[in-house]
N, CA, C and O atoms as a Tripos MOL2 file, in Angstrom:
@<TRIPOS>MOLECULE
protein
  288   287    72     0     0
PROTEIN
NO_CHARGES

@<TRIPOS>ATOM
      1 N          69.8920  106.1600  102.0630 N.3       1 UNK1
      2 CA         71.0290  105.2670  101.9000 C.3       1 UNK1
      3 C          72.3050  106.0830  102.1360 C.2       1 UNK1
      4 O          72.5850  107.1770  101.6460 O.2       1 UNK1
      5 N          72.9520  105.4090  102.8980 N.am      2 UNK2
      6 CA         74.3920  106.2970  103.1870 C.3       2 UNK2
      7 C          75.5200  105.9600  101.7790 C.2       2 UNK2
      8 O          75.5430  104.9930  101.0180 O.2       2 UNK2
      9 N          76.3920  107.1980  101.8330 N.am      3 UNK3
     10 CA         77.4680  107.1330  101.0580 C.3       3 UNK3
     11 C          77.8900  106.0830  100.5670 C.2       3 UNK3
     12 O          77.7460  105.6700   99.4170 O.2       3 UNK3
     13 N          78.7020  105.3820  101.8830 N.am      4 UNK4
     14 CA         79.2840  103.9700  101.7650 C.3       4 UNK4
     15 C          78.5530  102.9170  100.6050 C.2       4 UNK4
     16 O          79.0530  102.5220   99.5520 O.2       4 UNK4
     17 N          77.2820  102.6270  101.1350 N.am      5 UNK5
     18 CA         76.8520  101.6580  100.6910 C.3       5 UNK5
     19 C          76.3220  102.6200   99.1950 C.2       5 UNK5
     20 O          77.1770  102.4450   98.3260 O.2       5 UNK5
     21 N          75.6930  103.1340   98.9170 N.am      6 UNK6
     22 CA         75.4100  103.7940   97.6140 C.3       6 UNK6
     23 C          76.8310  103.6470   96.8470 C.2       6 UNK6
     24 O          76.6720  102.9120   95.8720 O.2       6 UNK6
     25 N          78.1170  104.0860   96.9610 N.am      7 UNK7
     26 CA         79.1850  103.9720   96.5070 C.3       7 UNK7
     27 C          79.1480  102.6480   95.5740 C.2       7 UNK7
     28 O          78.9970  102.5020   94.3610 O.2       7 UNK7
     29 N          79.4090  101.4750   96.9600 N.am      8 UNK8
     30 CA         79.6450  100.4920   96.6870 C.3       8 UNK8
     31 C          78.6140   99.6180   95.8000 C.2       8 UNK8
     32 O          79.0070   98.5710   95.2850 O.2       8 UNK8
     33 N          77.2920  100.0690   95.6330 N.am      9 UNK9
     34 CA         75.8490   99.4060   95.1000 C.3       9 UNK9
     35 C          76.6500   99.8380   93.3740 C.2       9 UNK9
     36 O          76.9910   99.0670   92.4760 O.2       9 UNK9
     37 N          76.7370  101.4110   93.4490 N.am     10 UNK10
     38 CA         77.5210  102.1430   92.0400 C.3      10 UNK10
     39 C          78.6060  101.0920   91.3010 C.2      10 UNK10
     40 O          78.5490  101.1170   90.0710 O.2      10 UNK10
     41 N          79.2550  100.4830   91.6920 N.am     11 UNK11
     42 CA         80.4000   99.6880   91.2250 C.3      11 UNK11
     43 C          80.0070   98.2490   91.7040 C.2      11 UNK11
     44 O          80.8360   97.4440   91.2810 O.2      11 UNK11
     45 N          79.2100   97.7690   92.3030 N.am     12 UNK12
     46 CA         78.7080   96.4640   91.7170 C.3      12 UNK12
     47 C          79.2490   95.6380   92.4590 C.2      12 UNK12
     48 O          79.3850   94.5090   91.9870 O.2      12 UNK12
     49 N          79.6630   95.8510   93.6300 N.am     13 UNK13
     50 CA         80.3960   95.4800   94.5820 C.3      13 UNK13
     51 C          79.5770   94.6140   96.1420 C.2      13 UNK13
     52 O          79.0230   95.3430   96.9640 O.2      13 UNK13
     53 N          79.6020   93.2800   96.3360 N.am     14 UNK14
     54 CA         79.3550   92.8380   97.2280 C.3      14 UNK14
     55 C          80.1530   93.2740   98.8720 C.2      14 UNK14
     56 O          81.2920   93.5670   99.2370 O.2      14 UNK14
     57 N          79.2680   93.1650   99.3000 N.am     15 UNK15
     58 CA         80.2740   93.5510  100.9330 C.3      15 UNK15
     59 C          81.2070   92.3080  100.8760 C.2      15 UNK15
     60 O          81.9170   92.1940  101.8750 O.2      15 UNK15
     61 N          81.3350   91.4880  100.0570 N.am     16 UNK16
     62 CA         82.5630   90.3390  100.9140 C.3      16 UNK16
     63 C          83.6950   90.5800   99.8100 C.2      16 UNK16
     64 O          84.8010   90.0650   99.9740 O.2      16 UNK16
     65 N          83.4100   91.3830   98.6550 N.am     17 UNK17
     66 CA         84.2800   92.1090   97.5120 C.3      17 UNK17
     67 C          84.6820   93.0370   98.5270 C.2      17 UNK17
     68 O          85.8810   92.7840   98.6480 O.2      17 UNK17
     69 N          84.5350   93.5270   98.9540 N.am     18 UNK18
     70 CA         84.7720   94.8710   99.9130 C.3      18 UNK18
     71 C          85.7560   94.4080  100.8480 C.2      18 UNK18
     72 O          86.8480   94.9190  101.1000 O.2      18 UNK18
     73 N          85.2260   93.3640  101.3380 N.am     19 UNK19
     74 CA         86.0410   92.2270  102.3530 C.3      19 UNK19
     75 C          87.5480   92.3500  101.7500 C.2      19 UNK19
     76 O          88.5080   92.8530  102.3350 O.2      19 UNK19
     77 N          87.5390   91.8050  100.5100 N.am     20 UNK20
     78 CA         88.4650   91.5850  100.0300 C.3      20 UNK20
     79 C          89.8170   92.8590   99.4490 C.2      20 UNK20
     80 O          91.0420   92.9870   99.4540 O.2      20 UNK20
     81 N          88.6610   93.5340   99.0320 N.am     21 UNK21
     82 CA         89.6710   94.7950   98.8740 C.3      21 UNK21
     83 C          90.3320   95.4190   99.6140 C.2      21 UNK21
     84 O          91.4200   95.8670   99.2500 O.2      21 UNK21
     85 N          89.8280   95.6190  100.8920 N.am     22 UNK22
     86 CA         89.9940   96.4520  102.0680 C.3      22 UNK22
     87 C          90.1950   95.7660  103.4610 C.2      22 UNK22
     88 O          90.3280   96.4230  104.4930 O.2      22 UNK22
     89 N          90.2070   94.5520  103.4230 N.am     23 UNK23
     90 CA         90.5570   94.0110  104.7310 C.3      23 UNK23
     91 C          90.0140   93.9860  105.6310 C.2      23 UNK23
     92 O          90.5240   93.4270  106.6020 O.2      23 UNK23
     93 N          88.7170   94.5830  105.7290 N.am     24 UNK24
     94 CA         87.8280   94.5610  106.8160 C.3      24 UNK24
     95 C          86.6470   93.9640  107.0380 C.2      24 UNK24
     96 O          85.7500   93.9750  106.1940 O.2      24 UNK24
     97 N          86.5630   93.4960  107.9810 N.am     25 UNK25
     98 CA         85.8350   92.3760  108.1630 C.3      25 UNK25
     99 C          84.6900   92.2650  107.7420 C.2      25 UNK25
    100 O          83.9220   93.0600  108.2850 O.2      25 UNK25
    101 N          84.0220   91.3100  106.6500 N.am     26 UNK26
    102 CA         82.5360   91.6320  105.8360 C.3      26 UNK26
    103 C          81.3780   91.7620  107.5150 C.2      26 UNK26
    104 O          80.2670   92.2310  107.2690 O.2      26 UNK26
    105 N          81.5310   91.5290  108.4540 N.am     27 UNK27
    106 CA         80.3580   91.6990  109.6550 C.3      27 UNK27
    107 C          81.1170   93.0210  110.0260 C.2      27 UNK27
    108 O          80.3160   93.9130  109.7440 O.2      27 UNK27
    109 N          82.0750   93.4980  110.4370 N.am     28 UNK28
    110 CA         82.5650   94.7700  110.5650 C.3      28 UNK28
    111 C          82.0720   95.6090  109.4880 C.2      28 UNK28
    112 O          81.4750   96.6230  109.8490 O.2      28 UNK28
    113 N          82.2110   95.3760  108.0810 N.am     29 UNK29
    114 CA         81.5600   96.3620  106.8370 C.3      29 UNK29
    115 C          80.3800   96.7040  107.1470 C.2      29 UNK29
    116 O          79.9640   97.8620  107.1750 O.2      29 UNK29
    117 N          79.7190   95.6380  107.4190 N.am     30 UNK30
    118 CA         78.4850   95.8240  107.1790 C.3      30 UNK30
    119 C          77.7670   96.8990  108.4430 C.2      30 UNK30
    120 O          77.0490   97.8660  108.1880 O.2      30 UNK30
    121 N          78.1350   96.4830  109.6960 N.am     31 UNK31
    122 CA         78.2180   97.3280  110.7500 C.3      31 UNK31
    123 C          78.6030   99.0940  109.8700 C.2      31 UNK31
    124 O          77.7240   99.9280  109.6530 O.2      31 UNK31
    125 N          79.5820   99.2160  109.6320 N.am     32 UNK32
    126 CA         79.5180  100.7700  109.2370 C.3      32 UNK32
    127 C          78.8830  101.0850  108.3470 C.2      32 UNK32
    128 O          78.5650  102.2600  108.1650 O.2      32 UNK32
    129 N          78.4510   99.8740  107.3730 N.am     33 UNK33
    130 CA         77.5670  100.9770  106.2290 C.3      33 UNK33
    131 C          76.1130  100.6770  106.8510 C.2      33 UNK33
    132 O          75.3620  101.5100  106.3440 O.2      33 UNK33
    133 N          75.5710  100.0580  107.5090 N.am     34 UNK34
    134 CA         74.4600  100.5350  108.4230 C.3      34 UNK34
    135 C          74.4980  101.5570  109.6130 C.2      34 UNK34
    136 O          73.4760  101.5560  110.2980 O.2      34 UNK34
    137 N          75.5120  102.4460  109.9930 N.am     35 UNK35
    138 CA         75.9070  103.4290  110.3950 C.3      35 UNK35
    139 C          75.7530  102.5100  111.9260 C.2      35 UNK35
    140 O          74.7180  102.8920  112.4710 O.2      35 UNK35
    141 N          76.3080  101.6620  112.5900 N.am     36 UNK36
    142 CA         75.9340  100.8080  113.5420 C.3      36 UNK36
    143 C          77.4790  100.4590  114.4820 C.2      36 UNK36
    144 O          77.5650   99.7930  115.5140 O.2      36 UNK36
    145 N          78.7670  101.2640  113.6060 N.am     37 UNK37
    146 CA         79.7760  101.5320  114.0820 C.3      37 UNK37
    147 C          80.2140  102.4410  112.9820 C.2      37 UNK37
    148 O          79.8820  102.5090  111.7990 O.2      37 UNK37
    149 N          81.3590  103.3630  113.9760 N.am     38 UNK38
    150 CA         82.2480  104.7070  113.0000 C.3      38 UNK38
    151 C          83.2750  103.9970  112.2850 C.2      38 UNK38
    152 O          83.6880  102.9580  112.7980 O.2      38 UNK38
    153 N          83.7700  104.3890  111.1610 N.am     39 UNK39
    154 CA         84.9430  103.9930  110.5900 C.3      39 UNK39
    155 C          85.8260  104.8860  111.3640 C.2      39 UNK39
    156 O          85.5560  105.9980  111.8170 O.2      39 UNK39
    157 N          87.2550  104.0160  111.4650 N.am     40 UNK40
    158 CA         88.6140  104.5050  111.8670 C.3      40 UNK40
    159 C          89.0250  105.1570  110.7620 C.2      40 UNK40
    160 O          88.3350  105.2080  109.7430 O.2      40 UNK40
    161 N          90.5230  105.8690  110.9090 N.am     41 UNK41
    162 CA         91.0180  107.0950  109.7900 C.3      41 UNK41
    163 C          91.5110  105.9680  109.0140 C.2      41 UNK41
    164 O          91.5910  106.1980  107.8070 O.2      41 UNK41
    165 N          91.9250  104.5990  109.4660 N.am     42 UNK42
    166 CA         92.7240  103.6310  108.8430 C.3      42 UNK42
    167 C          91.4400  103.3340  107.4450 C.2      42 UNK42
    168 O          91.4650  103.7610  106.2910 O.2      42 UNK42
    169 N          90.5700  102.5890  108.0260 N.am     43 UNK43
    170 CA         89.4920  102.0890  107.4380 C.3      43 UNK43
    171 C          88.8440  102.7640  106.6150 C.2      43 UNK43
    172 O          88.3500  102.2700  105.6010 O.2      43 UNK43
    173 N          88.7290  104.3240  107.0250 N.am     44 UNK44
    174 CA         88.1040  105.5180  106.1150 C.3      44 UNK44
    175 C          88.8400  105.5340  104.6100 C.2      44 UNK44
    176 O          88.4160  105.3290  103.4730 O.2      44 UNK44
    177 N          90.1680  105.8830  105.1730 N.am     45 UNK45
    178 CA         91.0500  105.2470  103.9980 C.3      45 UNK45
    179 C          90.8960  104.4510  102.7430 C.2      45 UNK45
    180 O          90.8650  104.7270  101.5440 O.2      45 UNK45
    181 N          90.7910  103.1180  103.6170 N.am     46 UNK46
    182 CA         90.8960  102.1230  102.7350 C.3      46 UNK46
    183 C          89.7780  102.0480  102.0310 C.2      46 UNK46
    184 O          89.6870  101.5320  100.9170 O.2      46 UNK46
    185 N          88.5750  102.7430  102.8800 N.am     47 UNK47
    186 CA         87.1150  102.3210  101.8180 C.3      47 UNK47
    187 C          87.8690  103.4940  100.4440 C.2      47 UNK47
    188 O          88.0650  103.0700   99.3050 O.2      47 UNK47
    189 N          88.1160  104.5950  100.7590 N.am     48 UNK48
    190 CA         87.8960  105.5720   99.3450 C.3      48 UNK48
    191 C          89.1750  105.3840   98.8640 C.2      48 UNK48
    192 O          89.5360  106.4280   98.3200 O.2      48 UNK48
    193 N          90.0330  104.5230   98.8150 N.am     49 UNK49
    194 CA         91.0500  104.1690   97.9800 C.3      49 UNK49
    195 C          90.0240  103.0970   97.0400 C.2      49 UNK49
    196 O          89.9670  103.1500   95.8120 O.2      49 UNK49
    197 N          89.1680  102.0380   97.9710 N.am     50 UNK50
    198 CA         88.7260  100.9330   96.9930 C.3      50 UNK50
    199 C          87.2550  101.3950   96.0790 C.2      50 UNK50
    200 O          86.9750  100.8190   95.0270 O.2      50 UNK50
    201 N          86.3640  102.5450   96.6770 N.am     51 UNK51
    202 CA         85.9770  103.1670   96.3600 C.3      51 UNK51
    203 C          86.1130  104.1750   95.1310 C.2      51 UNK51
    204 O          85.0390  104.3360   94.5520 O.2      51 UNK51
    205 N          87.1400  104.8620   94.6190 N.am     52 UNK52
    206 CA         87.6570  105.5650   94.0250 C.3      52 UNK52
    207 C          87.3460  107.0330   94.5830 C.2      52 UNK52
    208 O          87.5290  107.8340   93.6660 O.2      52 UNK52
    209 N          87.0520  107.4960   95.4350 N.am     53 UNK53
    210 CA         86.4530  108.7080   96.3790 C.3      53 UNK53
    211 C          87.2810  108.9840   97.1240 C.2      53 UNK53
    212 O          88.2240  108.1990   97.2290 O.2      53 UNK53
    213 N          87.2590  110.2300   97.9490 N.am     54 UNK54
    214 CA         88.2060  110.8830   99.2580 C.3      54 UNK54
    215 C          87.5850  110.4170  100.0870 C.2      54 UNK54
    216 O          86.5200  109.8190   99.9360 O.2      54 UNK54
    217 N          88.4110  110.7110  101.5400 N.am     55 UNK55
    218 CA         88.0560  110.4190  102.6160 C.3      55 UNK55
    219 C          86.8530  111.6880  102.7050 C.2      55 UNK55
    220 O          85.6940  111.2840  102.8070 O.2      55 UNK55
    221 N          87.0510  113.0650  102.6750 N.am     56 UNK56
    222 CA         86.1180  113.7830  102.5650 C.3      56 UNK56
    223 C          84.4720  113.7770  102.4410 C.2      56 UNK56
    224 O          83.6160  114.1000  103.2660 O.2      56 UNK56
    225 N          84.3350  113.1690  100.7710 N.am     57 UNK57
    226 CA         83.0970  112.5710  100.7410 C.3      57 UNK57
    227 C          82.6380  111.4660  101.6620 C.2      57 UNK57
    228 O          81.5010  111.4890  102.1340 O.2      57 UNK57
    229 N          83.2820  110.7420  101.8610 N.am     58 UNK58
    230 CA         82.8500  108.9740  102.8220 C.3      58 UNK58
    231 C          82.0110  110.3580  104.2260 C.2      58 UNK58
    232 O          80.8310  110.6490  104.4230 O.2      58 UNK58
    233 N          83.1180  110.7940  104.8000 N.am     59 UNK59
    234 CA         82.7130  111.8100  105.8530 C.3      59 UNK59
    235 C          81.9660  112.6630  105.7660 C.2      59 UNK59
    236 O          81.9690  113.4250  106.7330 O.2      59 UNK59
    237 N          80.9890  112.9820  104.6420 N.am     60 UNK60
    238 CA         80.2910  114.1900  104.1620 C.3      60 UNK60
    239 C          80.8540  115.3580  104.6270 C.2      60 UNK60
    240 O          80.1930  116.1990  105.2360 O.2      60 UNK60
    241 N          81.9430  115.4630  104.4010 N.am     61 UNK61
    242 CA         82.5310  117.1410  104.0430 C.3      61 UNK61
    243 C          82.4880  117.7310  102.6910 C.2      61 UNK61
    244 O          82.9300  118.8290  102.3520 O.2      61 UNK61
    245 N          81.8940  116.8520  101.9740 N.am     62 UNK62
    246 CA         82.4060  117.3730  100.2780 C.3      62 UNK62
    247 C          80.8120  116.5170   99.3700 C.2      62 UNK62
    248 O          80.5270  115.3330   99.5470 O.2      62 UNK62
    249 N          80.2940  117.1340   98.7790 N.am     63 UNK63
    250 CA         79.3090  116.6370   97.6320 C.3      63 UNK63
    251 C          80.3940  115.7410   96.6270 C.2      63 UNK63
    252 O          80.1740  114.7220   95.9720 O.2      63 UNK63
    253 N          81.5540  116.4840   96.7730 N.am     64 UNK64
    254 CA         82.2540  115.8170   95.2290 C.3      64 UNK64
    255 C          83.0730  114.6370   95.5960 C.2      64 UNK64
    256 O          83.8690  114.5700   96.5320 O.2      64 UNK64
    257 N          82.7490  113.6420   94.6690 N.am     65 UNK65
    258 CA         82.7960  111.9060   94.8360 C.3      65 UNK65
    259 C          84.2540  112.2480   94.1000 C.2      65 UNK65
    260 O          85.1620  111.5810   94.5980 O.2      65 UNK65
    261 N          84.5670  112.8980   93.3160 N.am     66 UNK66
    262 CA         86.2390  112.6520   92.7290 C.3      66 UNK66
    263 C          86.9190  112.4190   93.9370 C.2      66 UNK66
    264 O          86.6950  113.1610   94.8930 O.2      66 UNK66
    265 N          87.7660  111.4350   94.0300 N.am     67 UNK67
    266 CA         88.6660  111.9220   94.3680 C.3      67 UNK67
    267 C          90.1630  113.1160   94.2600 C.2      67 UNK67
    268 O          90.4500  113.6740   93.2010 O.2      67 UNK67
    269 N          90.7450  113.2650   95.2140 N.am     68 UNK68
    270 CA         92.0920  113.7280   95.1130 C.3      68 UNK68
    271 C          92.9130  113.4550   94.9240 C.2      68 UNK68
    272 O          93.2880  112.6960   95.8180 O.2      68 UNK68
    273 N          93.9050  113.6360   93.9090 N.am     69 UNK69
    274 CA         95.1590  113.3170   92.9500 C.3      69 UNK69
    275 C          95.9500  112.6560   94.2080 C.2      69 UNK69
    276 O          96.3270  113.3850   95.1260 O.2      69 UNK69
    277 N          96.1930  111.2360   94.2260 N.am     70 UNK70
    278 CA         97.0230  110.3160   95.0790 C.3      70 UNK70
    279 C          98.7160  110.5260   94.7300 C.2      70 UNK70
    280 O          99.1530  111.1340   93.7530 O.2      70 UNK70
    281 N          99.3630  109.9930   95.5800 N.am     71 UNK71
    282 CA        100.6230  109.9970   95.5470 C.3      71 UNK71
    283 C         100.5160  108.7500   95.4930 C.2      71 UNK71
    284 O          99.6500  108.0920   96.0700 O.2      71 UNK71
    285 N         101.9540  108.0600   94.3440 N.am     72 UNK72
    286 CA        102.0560  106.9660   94.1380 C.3      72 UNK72
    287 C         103.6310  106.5100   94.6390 C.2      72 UNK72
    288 O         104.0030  105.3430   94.5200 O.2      72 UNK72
@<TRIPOS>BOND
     1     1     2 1
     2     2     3 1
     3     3     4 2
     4     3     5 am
     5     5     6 1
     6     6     7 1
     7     7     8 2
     8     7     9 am
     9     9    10 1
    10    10    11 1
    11    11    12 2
    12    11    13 am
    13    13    14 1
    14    14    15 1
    15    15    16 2
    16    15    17 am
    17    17    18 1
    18    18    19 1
    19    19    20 2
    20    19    21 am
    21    21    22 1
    22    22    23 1
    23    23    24 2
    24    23    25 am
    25    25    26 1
    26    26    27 1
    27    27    28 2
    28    27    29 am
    29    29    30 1
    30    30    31 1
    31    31    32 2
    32    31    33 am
    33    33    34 1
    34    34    35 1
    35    35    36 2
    36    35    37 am
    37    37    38 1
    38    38    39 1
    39    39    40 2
    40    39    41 am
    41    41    42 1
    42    42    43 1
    43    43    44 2
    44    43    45 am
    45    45    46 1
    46    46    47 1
    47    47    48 2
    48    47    49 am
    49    49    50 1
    50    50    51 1
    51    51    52 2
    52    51    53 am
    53    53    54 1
    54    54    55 1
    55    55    56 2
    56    55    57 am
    57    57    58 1
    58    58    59 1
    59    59    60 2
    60    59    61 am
    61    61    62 1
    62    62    63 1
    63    63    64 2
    64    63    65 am
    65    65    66 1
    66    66    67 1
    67    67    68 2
    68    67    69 am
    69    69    70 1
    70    70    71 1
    71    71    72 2
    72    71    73 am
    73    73    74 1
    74    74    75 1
    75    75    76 2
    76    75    77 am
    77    77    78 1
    78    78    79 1
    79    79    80 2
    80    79    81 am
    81    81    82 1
    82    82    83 1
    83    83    84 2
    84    83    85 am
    85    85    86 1
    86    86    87 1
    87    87    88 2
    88    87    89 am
    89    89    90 1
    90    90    91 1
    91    91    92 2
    92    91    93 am
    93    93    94 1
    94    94    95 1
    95    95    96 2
    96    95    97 am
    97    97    98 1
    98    98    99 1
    99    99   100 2
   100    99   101 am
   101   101   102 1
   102   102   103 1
   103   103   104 2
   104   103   105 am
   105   105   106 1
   106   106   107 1
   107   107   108 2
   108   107   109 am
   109   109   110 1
   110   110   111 1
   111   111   112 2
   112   111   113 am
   113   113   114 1
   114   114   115 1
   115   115   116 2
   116   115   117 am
   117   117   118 1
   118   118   119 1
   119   119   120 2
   120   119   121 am
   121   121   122 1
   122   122   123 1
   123   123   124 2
   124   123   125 am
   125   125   126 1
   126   126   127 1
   127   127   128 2
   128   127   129 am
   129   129   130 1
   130   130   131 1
   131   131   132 2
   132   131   133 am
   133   133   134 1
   134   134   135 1
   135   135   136 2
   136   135   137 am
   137   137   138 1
   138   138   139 1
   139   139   140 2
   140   139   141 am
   141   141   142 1
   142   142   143 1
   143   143   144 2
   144   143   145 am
   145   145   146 1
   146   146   147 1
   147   147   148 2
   148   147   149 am
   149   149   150 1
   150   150   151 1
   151   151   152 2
   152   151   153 am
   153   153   154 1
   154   154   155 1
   155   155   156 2
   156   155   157 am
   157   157   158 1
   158   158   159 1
   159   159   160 2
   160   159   161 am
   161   161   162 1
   162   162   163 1
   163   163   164 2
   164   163   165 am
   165   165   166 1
   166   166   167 1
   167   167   168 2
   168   167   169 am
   169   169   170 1
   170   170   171 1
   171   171   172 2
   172   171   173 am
   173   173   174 1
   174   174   175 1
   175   175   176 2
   176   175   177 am
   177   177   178 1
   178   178   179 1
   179   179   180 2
   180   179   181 am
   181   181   182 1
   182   182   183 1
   183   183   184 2
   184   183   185 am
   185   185   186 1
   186   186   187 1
   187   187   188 2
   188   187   189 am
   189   189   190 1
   190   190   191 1
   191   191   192 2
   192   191   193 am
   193   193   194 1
   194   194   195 1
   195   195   196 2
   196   195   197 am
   197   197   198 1
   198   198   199 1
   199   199   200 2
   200   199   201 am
   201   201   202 1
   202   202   203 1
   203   203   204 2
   204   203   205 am
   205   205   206 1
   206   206   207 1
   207   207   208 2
   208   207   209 am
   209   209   210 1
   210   210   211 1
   211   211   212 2
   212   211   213 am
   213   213   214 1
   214   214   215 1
   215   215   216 2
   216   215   217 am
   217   217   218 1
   218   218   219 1
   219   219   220 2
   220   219   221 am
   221   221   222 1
   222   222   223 1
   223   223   224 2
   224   223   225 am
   225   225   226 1
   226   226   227 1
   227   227   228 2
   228   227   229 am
   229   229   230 1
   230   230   231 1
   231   231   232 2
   232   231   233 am
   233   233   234 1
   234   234   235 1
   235   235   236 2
   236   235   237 am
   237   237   238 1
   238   238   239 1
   239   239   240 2
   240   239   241 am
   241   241   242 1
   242   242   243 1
   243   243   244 2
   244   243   245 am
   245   245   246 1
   246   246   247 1
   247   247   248 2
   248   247   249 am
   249   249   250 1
   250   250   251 1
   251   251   252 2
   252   251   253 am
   253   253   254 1
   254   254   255 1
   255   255   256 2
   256   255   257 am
   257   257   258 1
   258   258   259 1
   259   259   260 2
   260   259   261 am
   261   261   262 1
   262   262   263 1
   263   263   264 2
   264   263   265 am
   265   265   266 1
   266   266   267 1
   267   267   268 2
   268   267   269 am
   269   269   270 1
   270   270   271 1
   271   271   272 2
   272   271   273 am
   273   273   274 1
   274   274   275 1
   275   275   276 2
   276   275   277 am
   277   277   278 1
   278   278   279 1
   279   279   280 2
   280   279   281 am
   281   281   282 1
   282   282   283 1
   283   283   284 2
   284   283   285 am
   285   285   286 1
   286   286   287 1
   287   287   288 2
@<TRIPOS>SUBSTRUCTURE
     1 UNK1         2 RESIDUE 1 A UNK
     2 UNK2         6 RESIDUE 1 A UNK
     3 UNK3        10 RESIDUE 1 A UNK
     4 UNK4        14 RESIDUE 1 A UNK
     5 UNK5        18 RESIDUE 1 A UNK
     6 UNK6        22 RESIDUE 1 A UNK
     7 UNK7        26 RESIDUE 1 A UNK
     8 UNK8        30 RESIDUE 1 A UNK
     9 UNK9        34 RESIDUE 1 A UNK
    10 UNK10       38 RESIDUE 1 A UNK
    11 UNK11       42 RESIDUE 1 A UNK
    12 UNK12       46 RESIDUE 1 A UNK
    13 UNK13       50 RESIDUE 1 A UNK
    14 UNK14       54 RESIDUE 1 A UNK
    15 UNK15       58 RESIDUE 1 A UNK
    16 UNK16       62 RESIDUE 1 A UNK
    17 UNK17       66 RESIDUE 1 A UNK
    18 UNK18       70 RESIDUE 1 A UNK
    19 UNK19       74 RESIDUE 1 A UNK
    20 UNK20       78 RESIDUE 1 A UNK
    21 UNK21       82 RESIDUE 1 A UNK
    22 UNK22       86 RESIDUE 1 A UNK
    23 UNK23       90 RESIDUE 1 A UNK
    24 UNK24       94 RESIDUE 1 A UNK
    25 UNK25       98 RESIDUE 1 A UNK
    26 UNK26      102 RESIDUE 1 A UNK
    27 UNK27      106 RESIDUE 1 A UNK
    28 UNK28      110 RESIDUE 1 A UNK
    29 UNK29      114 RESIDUE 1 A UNK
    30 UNK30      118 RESIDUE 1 A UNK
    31 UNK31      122 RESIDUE 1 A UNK
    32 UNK32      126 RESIDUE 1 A UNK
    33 UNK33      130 RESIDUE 1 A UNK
    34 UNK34      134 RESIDUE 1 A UNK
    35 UNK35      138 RESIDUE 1 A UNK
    36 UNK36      142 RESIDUE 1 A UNK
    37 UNK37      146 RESIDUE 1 A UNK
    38 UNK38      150 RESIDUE 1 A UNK
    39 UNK39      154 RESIDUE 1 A UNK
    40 UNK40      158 RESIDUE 1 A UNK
    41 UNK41      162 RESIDUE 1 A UNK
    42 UNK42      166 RESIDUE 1 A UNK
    43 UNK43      170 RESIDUE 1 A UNK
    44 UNK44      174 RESIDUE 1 A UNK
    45 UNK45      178 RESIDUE 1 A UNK
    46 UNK46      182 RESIDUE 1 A UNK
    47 UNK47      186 RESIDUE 1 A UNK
    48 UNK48      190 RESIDUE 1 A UNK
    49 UNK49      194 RESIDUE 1 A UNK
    50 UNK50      198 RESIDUE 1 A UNK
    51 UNK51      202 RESIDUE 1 A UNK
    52 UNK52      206 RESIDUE 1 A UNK
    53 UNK53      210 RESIDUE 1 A UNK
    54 UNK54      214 RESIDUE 1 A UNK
    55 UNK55      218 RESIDUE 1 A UNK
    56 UNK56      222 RESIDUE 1 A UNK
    57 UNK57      226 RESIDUE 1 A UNK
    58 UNK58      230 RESIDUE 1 A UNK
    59 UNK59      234 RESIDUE 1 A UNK
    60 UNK60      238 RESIDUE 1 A UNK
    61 UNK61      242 RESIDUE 1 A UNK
    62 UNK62      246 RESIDUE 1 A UNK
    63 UNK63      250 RESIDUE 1 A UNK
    64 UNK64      254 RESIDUE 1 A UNK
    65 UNK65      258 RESIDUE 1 A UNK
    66 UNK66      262 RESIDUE 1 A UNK
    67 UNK67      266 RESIDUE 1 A UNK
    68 UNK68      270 RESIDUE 1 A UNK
    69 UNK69      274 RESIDUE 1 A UNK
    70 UNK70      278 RESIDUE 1 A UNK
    71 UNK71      282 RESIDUE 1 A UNK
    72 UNK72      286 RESIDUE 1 A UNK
């Protein structure tokens, strides 16, 4: 199971919740968390803002799911 979707299974989250958080299209979601298209830097984004995670982890550069202290 990839990141994405493990994330999102963690917090209880439907792909059309996802829809909603993040703006991207629930047939587009679903496409990247079946690894069936890449996320953009935009979209990478937005998943680990709604996520609570870095872009890092989504990208497997990092084991660690914390995120990084945001600017508000």
């Amino acid at each position: 199971m990839n990141r994405l979707k493990q994330l999102r299974l963690e917090k209880k989250y439907t792909q059309i919740k996802m829809q909603m958080l993040t703006g991207i299209n629930q047939s587009d979601y679903s496409k990247l968390e079946n690894g069936k298209r890449y996320f953009t830097f935009e979209q990478c984004r937005k998943l680990a803002i709604a996520l609570d995670t870095s872009m890092d982890y989504l990208a497997e550069l990092t084991d660690e799911k914390k995120p990084y202290e945001r600017k508000r």
